[in-house]
DRENNUKE-667345 format. One line per field, with one value per residue: x, y, z of N, C-alpha, C in turn; residue in one letter. Coordinates in steps of 0.02 Angstrom, whole numbers. Example, Ala and Ser with C-alpha at 12.3 -4.5 7.8 and 13.67 -1.06 7.14 Angstrom:
# residues 2
n_u c(660,642)
n_v c(-284,-112)
n_w c(390,354)
ca_u c(615,684)
ca_v c(-225,-53)
ca_w c(390,357)
c_u c(660,645)
c_v c(-165,2)
c_w c(390,394)
residu c(a,s)
# end
This chain:
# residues 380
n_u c(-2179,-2172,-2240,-2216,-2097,-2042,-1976,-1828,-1770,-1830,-1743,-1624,-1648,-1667,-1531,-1469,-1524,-1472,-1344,-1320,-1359,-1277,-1165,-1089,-1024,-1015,-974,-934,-1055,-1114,-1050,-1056,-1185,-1182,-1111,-1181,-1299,-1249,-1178,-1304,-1397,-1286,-1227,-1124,-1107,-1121,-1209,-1216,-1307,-1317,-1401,-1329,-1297,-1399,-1380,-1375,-1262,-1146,-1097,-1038,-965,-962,-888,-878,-814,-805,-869,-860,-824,-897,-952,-1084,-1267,-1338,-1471,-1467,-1337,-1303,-1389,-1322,-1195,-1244,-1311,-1488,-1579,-1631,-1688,-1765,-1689,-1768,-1889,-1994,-2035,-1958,-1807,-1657,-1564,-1509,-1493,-1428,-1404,-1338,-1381,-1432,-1327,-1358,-1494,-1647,-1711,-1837,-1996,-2013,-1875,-1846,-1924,-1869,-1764,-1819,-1875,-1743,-1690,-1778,-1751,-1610,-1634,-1637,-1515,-1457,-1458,-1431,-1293,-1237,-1291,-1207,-1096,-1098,-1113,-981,-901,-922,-888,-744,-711,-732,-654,-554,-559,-559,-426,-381,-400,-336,-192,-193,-211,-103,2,-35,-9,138,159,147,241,344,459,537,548,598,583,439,416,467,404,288,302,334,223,123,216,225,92,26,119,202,332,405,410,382,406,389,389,359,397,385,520,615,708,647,583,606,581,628,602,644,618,660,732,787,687,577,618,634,509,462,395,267,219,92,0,-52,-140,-249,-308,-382,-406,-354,-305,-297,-149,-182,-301,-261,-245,-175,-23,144,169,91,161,278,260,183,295,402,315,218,59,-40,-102,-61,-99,-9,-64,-89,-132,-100,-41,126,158,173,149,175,136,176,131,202,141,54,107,84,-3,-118,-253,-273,-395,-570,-577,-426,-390,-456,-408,-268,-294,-332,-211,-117,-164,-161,-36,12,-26,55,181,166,169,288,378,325,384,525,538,510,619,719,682,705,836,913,841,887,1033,1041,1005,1105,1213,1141,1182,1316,1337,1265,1387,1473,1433,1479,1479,1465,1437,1567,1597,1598,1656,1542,1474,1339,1303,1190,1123,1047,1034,905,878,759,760,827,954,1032,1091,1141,1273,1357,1489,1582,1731,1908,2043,2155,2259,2225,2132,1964,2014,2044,2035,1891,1816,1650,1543,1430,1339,1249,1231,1166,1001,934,938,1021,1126,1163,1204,1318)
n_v c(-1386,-1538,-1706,-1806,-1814,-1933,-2033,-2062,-1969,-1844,-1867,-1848,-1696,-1642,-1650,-1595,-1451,-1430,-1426,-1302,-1202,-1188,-1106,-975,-936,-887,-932,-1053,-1119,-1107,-1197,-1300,-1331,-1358,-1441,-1557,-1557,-1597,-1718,-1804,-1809,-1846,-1759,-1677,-1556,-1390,-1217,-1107,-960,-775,-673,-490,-346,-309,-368,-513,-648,-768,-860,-988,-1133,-1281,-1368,-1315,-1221,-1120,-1009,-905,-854,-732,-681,-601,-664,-755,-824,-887,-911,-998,-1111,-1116,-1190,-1315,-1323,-1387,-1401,-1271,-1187,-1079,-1006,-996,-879,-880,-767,-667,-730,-752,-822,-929,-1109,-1209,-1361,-1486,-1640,-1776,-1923,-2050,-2038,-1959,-1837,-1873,-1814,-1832,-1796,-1656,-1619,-1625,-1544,-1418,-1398,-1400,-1282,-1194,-1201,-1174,-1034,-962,-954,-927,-784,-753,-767,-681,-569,-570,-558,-437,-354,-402,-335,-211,-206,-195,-94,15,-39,5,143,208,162,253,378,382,366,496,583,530,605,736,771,750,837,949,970,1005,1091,1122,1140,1022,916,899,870,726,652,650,593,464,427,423,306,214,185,143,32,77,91,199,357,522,711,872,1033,1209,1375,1560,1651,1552,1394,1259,1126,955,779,612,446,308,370,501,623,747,754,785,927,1023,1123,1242,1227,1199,1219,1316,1256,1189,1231,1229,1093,959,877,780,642,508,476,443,504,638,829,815,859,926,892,771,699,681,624,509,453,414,304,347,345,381,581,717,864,1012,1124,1323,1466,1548,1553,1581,1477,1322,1151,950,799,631,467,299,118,7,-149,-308,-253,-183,-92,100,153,268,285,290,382,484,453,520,642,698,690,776,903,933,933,1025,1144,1155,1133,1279,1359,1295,1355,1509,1519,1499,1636,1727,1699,1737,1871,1898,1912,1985,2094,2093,2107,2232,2314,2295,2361,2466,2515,2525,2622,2719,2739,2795,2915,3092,3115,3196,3367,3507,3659,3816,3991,4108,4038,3897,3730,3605,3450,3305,3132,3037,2927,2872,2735,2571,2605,2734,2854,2990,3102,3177,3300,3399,3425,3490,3578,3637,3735,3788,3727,3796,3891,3891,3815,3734,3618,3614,3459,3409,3283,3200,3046,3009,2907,2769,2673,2529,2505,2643,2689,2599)
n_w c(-87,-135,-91,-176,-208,-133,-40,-6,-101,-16,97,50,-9,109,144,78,68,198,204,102,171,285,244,239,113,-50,-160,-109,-71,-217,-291,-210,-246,-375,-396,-308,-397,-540,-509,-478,-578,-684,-766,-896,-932,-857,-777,-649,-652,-574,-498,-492,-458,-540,-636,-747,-709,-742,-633,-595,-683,-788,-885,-1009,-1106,-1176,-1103,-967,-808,-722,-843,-958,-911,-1071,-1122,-1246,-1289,-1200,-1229,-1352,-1325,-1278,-1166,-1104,-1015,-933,-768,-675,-503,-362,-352,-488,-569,-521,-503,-406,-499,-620,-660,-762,-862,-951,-1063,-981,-949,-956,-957,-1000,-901,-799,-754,-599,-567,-587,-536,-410,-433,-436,-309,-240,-301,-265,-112,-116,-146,-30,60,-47,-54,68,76,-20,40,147,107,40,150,229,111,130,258,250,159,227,350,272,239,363,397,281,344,475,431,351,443,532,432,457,558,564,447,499,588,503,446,320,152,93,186,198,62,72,176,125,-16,59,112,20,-71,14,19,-56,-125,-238,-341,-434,-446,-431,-380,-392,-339,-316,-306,-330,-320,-249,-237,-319,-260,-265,-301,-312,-366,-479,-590,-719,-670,-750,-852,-779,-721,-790,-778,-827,-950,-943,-808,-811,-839,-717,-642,-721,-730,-657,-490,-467,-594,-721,-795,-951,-968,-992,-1063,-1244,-1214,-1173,-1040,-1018,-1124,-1084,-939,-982,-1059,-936,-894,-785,-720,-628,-577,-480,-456,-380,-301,-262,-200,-314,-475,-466,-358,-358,-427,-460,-422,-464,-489,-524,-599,-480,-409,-468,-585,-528,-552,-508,-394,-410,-271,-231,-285,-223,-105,-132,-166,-56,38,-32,-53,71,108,25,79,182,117,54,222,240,159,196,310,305,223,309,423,313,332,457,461,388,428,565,525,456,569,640,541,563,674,677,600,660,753,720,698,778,949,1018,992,940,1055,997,975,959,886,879,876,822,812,733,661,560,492,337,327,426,401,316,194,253,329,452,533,636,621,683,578,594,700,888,1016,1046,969,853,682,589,519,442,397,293,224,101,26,-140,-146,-47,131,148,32,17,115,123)
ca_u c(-2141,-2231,-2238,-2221,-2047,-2006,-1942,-1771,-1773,-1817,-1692,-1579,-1661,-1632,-1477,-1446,-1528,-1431,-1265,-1328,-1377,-1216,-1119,-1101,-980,-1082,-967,-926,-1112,-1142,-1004,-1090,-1257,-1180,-1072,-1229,-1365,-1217,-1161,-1331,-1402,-1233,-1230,-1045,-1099,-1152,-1178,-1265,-1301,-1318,-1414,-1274,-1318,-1458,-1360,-1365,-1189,-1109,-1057,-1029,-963,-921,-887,-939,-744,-813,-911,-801,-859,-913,-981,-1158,-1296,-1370,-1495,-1486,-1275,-1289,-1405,-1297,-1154,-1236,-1373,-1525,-1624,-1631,-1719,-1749,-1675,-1819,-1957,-1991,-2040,-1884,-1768,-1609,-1531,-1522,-1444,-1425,-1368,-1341,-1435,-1427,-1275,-1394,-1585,-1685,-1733,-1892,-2051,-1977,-1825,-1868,-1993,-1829,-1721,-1868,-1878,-1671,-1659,-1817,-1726,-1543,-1614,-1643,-1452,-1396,-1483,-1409,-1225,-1234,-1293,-1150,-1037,-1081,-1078,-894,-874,-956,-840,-682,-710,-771,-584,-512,-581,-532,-354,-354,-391,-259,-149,-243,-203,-12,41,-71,46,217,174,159,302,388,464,554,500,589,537,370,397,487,341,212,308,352,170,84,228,207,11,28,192,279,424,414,379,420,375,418,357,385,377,430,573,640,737,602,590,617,578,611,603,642,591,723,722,804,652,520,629,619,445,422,366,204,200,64,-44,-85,-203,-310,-313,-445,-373,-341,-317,-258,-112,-183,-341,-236,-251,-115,21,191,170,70,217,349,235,177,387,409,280,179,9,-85,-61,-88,-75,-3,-117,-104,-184,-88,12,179,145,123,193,143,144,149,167,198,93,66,109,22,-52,-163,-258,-306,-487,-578,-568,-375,-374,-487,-366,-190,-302,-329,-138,-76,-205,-130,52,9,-36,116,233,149,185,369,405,339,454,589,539,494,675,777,673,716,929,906,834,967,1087,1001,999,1190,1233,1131,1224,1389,1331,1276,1445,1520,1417,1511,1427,1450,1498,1620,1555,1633,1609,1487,1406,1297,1286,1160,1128,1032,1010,850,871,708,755,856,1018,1037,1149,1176,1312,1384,1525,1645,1822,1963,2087,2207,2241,2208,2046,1903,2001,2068,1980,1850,1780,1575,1539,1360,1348,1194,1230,1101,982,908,945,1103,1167,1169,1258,1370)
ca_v c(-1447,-1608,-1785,-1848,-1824,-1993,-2045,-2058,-1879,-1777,-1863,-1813,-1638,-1592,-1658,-1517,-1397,-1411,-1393,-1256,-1143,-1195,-1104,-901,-936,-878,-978,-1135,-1129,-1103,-1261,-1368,-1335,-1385,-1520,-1582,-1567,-1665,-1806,-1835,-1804,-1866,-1718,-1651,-1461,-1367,-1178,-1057,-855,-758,-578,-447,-252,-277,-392,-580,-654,-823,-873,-1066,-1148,-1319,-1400,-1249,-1190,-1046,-968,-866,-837,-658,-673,-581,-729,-743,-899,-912,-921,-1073,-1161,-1151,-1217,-1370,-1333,-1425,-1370,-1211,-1183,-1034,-1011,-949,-876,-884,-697,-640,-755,-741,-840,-995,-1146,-1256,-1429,-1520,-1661,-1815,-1968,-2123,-2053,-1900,-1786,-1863,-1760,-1824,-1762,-1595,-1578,-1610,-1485,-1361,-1399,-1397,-1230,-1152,-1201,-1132,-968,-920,-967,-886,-724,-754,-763,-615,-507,-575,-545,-377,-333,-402,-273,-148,-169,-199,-5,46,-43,58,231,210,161,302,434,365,404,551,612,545,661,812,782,756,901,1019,1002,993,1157,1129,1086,956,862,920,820,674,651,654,556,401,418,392,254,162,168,88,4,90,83,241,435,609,783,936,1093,1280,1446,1613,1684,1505,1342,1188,1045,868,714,574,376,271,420,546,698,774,760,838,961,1088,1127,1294,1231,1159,1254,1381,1233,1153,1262,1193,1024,941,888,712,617,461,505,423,551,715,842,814,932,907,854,711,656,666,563,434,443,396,278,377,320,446,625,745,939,1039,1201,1342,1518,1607,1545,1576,1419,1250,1084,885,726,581,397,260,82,-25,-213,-338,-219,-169,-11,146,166,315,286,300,444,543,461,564,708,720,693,809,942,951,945,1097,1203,1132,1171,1367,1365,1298,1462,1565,1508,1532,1699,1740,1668,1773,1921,1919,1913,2047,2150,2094,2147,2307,2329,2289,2415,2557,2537,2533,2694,2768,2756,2850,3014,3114,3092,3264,3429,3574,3725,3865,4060,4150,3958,3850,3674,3546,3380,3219,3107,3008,2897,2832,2669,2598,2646,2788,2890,3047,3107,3255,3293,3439,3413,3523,3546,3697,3795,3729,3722,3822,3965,3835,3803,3687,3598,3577,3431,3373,3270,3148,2996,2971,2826,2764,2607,2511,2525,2744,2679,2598)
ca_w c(-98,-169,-73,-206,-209,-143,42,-36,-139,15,129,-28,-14,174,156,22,109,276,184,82,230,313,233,200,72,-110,-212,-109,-93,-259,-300,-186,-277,-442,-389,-330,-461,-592,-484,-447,-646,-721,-842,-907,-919,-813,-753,-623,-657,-514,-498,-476,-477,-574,-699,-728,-722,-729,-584,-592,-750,-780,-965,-1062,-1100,-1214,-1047,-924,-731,-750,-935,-932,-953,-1110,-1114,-1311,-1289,-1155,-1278,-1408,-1300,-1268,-1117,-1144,-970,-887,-696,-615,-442,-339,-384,-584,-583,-484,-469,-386,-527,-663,-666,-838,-857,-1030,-1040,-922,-1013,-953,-966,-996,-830,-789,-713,-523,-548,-609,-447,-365,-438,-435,-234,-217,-314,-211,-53,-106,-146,39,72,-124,-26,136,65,-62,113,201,42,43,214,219,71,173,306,210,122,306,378,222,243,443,394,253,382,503,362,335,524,531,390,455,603,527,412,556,632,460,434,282,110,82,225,160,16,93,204,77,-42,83,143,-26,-116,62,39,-133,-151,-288,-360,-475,-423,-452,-370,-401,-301,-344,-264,-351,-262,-211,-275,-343,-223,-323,-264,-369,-354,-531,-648,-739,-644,-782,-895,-766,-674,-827,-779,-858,-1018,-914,-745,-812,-869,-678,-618,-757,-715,-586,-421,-476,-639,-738,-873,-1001,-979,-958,-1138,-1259,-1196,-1156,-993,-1040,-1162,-1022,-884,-1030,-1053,-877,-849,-728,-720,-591,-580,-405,-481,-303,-298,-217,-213,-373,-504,-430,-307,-369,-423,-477,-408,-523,-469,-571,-566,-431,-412,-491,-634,-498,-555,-461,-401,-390,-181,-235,-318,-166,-53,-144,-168,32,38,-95,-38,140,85,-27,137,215,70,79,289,273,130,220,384,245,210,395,440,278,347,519,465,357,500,628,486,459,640,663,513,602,783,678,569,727,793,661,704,835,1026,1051,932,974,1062,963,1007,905,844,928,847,848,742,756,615,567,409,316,350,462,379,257,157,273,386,471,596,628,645,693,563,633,767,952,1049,1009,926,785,632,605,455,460,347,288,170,71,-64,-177,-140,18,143,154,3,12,197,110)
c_u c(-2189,-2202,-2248,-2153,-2020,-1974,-1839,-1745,-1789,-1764,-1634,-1580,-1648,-1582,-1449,-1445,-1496,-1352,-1283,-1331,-1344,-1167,-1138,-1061,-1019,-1047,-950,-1000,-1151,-1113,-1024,-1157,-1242,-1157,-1142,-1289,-1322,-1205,-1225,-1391,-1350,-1241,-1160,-1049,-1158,-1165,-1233,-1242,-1324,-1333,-1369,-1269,-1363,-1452,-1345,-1279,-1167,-1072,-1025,-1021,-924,-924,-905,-851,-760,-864,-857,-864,-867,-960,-1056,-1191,-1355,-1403,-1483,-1399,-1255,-1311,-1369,-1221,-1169,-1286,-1429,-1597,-1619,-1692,-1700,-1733,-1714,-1864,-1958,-2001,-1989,-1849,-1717,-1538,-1563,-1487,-1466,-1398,-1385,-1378,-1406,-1390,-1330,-1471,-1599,-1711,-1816,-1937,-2015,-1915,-1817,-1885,-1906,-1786,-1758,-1861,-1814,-1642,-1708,-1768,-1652,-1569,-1612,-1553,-1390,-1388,-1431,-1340,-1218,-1258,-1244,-1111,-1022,-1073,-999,-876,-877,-890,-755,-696,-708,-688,-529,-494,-542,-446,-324,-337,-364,-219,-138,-177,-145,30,16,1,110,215,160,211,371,391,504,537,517,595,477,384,416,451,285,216,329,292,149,137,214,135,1,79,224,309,437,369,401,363,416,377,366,363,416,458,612,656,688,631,578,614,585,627,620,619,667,714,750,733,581,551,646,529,407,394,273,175,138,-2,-97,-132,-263,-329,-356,-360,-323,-363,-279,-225,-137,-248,-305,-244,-171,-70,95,213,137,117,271,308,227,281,415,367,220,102,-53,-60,-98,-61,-70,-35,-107,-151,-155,-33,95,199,131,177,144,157,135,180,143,133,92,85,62,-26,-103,-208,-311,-373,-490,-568,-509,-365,-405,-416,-292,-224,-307,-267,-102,-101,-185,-58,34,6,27,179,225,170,262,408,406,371,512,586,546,584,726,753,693,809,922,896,879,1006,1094,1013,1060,1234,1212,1153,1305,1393,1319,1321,1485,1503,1469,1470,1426,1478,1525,1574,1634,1614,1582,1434,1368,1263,1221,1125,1101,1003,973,833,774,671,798,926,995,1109,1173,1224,1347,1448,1577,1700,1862,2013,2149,2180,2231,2164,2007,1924,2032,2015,1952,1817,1703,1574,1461,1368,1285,1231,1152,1088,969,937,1021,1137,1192,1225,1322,1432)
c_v c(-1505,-1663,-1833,-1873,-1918,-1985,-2008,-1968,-1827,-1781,-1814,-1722,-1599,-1585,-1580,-1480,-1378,-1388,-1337,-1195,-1154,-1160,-997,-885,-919,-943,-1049,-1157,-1155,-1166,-1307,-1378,-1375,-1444,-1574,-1626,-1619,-1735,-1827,-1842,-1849,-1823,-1698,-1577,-1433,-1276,-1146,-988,-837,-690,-540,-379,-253,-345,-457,-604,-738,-837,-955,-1094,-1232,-1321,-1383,-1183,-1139,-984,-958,-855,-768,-644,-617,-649,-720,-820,-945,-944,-978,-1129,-1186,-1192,-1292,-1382,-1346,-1393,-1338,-1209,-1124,-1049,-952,-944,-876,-799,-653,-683,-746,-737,-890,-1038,-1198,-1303,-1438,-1600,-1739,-1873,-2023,-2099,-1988,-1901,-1824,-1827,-1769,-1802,-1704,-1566,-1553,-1576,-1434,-1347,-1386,-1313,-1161,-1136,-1157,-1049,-922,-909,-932,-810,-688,-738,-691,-559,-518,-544,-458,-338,-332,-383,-215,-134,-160,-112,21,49,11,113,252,220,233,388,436,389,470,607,612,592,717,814,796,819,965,1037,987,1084,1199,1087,1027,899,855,852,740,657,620,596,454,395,379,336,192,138,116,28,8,108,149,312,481,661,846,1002,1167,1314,1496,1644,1591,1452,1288,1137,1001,823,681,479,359,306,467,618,769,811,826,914,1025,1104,1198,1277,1205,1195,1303,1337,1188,1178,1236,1142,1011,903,811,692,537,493,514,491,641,739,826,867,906,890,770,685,650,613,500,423,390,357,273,358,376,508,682,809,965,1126,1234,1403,1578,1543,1534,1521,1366,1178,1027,839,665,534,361,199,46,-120,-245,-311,-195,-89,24,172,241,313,314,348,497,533,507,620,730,737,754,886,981,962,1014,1151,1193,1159,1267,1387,1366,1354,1504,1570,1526,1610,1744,1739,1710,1861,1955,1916,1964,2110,2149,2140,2214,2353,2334,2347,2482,2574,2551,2616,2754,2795,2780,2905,3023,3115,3150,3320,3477,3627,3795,3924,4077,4083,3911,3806,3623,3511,3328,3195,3053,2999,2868,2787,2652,2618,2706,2812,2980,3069,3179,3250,3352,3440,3471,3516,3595,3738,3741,3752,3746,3885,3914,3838,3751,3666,3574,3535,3403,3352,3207,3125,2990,2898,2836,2702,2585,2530,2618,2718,2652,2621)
c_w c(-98,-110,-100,-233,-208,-56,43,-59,-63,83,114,-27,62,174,112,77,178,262,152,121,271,306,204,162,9,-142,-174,-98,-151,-304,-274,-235,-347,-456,-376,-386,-529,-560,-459,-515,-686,-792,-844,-911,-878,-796,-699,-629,-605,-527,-473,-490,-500,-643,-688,-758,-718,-678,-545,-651,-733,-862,-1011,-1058,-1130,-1164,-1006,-872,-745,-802,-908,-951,-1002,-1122,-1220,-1319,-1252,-1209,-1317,-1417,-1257,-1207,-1145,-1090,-928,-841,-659,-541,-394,-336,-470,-580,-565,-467,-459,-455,-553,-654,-740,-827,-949,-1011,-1012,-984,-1014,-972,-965,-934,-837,-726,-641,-510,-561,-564,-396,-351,-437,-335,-204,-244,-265,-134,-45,-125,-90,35,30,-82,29,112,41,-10,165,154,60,96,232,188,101,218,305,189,185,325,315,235,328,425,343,302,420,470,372,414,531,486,403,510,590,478,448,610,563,448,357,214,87,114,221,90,19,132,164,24,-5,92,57,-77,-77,61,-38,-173,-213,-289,-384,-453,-426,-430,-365,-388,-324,-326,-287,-299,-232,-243,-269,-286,-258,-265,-302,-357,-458,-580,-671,-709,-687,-836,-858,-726,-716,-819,-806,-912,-980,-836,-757,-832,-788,-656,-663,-762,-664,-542,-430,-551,-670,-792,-925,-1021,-984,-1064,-1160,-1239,-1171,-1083,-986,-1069,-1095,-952,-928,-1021,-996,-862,-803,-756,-684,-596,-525,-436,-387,-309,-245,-230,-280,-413,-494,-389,-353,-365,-445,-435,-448,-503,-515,-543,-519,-453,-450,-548,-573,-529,-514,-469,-374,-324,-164,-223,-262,-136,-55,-142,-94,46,18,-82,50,150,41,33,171,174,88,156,262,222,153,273,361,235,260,408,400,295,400,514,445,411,539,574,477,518,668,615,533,661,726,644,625,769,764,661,780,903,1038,1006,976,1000,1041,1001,935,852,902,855,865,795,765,679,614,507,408,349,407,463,333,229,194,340,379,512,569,664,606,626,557,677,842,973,1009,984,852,728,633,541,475,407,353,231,161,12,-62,-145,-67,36,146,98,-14,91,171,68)
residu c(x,x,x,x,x,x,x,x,x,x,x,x,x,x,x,x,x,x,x,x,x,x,x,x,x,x,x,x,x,x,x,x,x,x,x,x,x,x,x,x,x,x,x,x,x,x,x,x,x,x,x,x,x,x,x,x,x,x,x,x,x,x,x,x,x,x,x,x,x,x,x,x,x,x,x,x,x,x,x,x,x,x,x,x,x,x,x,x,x,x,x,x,x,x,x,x,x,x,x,x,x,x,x,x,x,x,x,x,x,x,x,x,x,x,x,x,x,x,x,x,x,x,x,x,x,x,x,x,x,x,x,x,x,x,x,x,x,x,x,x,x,x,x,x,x,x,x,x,x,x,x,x,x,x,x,x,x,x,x,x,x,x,x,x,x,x,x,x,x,x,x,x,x,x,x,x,x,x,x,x,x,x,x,x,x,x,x,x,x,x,x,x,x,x,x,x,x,x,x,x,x,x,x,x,x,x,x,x,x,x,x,x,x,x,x,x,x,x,x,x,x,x,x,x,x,x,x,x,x,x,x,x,x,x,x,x,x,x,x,x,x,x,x,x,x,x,x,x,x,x,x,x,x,x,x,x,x,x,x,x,x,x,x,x,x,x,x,x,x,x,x,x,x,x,x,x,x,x,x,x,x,x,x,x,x,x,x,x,x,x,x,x,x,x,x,x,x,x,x,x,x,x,x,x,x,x,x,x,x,x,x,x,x,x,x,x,x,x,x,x,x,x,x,x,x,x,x,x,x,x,x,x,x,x,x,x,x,x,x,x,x,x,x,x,x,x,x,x,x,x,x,x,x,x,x,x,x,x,x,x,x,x,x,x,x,x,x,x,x,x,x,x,x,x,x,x,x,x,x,x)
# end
């Protein structure tokens, strides 16, 4: 920094610099810097670019209506909008950033005021630095507070889906979890297990349209875990979600064909659209409800297996009580009989009954007899 500035000019210049490094704001930083350098130039346009990934960007615009905050910066595109002198912010070999002005209403920029915007843009680049490492830190820990809150999430539905025993608290679960995590309006799922009636879920969609799902059920297994509609192959599931709206799409996987199902929610508020972070976060979801759906079937199956057996079990005490407890002792015979079906009913029975004469000189009918077939129905 020169002393040649001027008494005046570096009062002028701490003064900058103490508000500049005041503040870990980038852009009210980067607004003070510009507000600055014009009300103290009297120029009408204005802008500063700002290094961003790698990529220079506009990040300060005044009186330059055909430049957008964002734009990339192209120095030949400011020129021809009316900037007259461009200043690195920094170092010249790396600098942070540029700032442009058009050119001064009362007098051309002379050499001392040049020194002084050379000395005012040196000084803000510590502070440009300083902000853009706060910036991203408070991105850092914003994704950080995200990921924490997703696996909260994460954790309350592992819970609720373990003491869910049926599927469609399984899917009422799954589906309040993920329209509550996004706030929409529009959703549809539909589950499936051979041998068993489709679970539907449906918010603001036609359940009519997806709840024929054989024309498409043979196609999820080929799908990745997570997708956007608009990417899915043409196929008639794609026409019925475009139909509906639906925007994302959660295929429900399990270990065969026979097992599966979709999830498809519409968009969120605000046009907002879903980031890849999203899309992990339903597949964690959708991925743990899939094991959960498979548990509460097989409790179903478990549950129609164990009546069946009682039943089974209640038809072989009543068949049992239809053999005789004890047979006749005749002269010149000696009886004896125990029957020992398959399963636990069957189709065979015996018993000899009296049918003239009295006691054991009477006659006696032996009867044995087998139906075709095994199991209850030969019992019955």
């Amino acid at each position: 920094m020169s002393f040649s500035l001027g008494h005046s000019r570096l009062e002028a210049l701490l003064e900058s610099a103490q508000l500049l490094h005041s503040s870990l704001n980038l852009q009210d930083l980067l607004s003070h810097l510009l507000r600055s350098v014009m009300g103290r130039l009297l120029v009408t346009k204005a802008f500063i670019a700002v290094s961003e990934d790698g990529h220079m960007r506009l990040a300060q615009v005044r009186g330059l209506p055909k430049l957008k905050i964002g734009d990339a910066y192209h120095e030949s595109e400011v020129r021809e909008n009316g900037i007259r002198i461009i200043l690195p912010v920094g170092d010249e070999n790396s600098p942070v950033g540029f700032l442009g002005i058009s050119q001064p209403i009362q007098k051309d920029a002379d050499s001392d005021e040049l020194e002084f915007l050379r000395a005012l843009l040196g000084l803000a680049a510590g502070g440009i630095e300083n902000a853009k490492a706060h910036s991203k830190a408070n991105k850092l820990n914003e994704e950080l507070d995200q990921k924490i809150q997703e696996l909260k999430t994460l954790l309350d539905l592992v819970r609720g889906l373990t003491s869910s025993l049926e599927p469609d608290e399984v899917a009422q679960l799954l589906m309040l979890t993920l329209s509550g995590r996004w706030m929409v309006r529009k959703y549809a799922l539909i589950a499936w297990k051979s041998g068993h009636p489709p679970v539907l879920r449906f918010k603001g969609m036609n359940p009519d349209l997806l709840a024929e799902f054989s024309s498409y059920k043979n196609t999820i297994e080929d799908l990745p875990d997570s997708m956007k509609v608009t990417d899915l192959p043409e196929s008639s599931l794609k026409n019925l979600l475009m139909e509906e709206s639906a925007e994302v799409l959660f295929p429900i996987k399990a270990g065969d064909r026979t097992t599966g199902g979709i999830v498809a929610i519409g968009g969120r508020p605000g046009n907002l659209s879903y980031s890849e972070s999203d899309l992990d976060f339903g597949t964690g979801l959708v991925a743990q409800a899939a094991v959960a759906f498979e548990n509460a079937w097989h409790v179903r199956e478990a549950i129609e297996r164990k009546k069946v057996e009682q039943e089974l079990a209640l038809a072989a005490t009543i068949q049992e009580n239809l053999f005789p407890s004890s047979l006749p002792k005749l002269p010149n015979y000696e009886f004896s009989a125990r029957n020992r079906p398959a399963r636990q009913c069957g189709g065979d029975y015996y018993d000899i009954l009296p049918v003239g004469g009295v006691g054991s000189e009477g006659t006696f009918l032996v009867c044995v007899a087998d139906v075709s077939g095994k199991g209850l129905p030969a019992s019955l």
